[in-house]
C-alpha positions in Angstrom: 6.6 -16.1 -14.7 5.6 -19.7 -13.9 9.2 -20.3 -12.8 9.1 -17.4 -10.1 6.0 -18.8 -8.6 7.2 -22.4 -8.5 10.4 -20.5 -7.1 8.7 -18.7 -4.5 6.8 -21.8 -3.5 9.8 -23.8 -2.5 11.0 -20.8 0.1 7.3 -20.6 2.0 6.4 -22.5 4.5 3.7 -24.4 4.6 1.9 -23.1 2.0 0.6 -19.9 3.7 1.6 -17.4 1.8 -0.1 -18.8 -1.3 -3.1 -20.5 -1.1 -6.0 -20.8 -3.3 -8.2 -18.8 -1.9 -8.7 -14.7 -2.1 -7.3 -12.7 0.5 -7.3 -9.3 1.1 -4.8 -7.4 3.3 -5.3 -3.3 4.6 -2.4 -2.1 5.1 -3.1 1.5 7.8 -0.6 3.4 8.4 0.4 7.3 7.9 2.7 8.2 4.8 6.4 7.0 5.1 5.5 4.5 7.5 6.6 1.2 5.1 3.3 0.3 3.4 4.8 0.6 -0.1 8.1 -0.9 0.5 6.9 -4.0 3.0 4.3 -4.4 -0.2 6.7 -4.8 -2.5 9.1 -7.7 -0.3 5.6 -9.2 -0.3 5.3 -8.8 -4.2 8.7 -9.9 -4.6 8.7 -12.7 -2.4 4.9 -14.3 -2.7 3.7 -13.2 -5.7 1.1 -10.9 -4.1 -0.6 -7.8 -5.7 -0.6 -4.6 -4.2 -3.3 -2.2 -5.0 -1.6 1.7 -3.9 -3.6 4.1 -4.0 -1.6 6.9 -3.9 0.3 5.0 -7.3 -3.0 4.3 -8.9 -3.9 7.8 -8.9 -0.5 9.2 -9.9 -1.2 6.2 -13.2 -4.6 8.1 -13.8 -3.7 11.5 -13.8 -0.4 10.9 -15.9 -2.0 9.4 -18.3 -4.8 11.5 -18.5 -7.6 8.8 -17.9 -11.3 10.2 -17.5 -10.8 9.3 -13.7 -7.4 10.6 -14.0 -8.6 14.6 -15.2 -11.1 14.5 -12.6 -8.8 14.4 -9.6 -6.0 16.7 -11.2 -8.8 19.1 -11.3 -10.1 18.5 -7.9 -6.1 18.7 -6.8 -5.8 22.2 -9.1 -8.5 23.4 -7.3 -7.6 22.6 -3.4 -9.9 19.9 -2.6 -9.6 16.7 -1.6 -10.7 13.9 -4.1 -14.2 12.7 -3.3 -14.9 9.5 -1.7 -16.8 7.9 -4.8 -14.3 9.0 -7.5 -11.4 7.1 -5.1 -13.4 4.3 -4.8 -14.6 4.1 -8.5 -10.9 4.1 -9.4 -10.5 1.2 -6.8 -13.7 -1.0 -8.1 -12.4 -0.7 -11.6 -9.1 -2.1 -10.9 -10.6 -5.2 -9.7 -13.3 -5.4 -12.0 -10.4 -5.3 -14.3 -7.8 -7.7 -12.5 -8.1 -11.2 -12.4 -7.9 -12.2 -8.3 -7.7 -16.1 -9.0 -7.0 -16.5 -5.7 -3.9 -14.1 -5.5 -3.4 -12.0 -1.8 -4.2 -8.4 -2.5 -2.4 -5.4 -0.2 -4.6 -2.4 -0.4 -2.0 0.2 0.5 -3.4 3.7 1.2 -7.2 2.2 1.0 -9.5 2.9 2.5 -8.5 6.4 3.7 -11.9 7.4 5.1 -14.8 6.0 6.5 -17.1 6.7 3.3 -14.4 4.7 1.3 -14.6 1.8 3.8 -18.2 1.8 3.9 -17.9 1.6 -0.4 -15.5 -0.8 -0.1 -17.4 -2.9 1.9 -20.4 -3.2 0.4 -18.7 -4.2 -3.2 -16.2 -6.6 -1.5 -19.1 -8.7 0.5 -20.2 -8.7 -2.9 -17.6 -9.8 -4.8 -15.1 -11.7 -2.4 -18.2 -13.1 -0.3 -15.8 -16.2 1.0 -12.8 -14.1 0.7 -10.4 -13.2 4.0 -10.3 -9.8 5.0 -6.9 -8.9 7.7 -6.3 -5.1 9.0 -2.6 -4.1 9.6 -1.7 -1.2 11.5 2.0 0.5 11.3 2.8 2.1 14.1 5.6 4.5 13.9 6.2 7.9 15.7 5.8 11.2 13.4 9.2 12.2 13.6 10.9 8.6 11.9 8.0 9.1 9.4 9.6 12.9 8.7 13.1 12.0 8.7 11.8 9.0 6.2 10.0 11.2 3.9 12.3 13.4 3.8 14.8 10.8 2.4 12.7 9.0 0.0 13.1 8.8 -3.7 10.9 7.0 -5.7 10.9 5.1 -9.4 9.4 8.2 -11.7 8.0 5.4 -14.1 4.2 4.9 -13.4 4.2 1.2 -13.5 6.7 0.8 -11.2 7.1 3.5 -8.3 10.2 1.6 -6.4 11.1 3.6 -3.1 14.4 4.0 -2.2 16.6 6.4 0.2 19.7 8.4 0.5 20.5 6.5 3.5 20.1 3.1 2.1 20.0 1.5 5.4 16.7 2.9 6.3 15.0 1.1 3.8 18.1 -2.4 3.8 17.9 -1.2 -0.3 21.1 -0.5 -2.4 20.6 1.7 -5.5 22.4 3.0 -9.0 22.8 6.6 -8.6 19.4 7.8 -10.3 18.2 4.8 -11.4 15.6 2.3 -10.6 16.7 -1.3 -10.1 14.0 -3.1 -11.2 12.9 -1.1 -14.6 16.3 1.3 -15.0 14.0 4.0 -14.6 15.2 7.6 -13.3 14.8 8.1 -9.7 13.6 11.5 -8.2 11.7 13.3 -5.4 8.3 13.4 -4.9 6.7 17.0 -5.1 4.9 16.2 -1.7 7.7 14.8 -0.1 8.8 18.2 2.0 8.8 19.0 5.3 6.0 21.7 5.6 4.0 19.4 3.1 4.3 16.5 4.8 3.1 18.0 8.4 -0.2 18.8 6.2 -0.3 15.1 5.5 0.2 13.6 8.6 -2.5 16.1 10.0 -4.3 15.1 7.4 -4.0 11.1 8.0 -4.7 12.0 11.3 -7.8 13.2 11.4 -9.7 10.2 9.6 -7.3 7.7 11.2 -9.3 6.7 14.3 -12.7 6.8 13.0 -11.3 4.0 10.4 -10.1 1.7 13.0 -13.2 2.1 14.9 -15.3 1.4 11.9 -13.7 -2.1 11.4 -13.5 -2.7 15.2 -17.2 -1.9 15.4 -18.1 -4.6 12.6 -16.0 -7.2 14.7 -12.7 -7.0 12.3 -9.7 -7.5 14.6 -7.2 -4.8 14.2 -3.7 -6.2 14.0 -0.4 -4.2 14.8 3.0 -4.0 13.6 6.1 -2.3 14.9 7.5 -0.3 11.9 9.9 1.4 13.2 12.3 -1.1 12.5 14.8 -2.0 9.6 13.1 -3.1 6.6 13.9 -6.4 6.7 12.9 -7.1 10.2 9.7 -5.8 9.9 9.4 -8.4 7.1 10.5 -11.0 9.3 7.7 -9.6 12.0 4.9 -9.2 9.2 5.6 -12.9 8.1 5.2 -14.1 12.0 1.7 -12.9 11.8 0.7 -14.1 8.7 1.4 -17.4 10.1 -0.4 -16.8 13.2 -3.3 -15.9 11.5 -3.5 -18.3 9.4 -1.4 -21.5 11.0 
């Protein structure tokens, strides 16, 4: 592991992408937009952690933790998982994880406005000197369709690689129904239908601007990135800003 990181640091310039001090990156975007997979170039290429929420809760419920059986059954039953139990989930995992100065991607958190007003209090708390950056995908509804529509993902809970049948869409080659990073099987998502994934969007959609306007309100610059792009080229895009924002 200490040979990636030295590995890593070579390719970076200046020094931006890892610095000793905490910062925290919210990733907005609706689902299929490229959260997950720019997270993972990120992972890959800095040695940052991403926090998915989406994943996190998959973890939970798969392996039946105490959070986990509370939002199955709130899922069995038709509702949406309650603010507090999300952001319980989400405290623990960095009460748990050691930061030590790592760049966190919260990917799929905050959804809502009660889960940024949690989050918010607990991380002026916690990362009082930390940096806190807002990324907005933009990306119109029917690329995000098309994408979903297309996606397979690792089915191992540790891992959750996303992939495609059109491997171009997402610049990643594949073995047939298997994972490349864990040699995991690779399947569908059970959400990841068309009639489903309106529901999703609408969903998305309807806490969406209050969210942004939440951070804008409290003075937090909104930044925006063109997703619908190659992989790779948002990459390239994403790393321009970084360096802006911190050059």
């Amino acid at each position: 592991m200490r040979a990636f990181y030295q590995q890593v640091d070579l390719k970076v310039d200046k020094g931006i992408f890892l610095q000793s001090q905490e910062k925290i990156f919210i990733f907005i975007g609706p689902p299929g937009a490229g959260k997950g997979s720019l997270s993972h170039l990120c992972i890959q290429e800095f040695g940052w952690k991403q926090l998915s929420t989406g994943n996190l809760c998959r973890k939970h419920i798969s392996k039946k933790t105490a959070v986990g059986k509370k939002m199955d059954f709130a899922i069995k039953s038709g509702k949406l998982i309650a603010d507090e139990l999300i952001t319980q989930m989400i405290i623990e995992w960095f009460l748990d994880f050691s930061v030590n100065g790592r760049t966190i991607i919260l990917d799929g958190y905050p959804r809502t406005i009660g889960q940024a007003r949690f989050f918010d209090d607990f991380f002026k708390k916690k990362f009082a000197t930390s940096q806190l950056q807002v990324i907005k995908f933009l990306i119109p509804d029917n690329k995000v369709i098309k994408r979903l529509c297309y996606r397979y993902v690792c089915q191992n809970s540790d891992c959750q690689a996303i992939y495609s049948l059109k491997p171009a869409s997402l610049n990643q080659e594949k073995k047939l129904h298997i994972c490349n990073y864990c040699s995991s099987k690779v399947g569908r998502r059970s959400d990841d239908k068309e009639q489903t994934i309106y529901d999703r969007l609408k969903t998305y959609y309807k806490f969406e601007t209050e969210l942004l306007n939440f951070y804008q309100n409290r003075g937090q610059l909104v930044k925006k990135i063109n997703a619908d792009k190659p992989l790779n080229d948002v990459f390239e895009d994403f790393k321009q800003l970084v360096h802006k924002i911190y050059d």
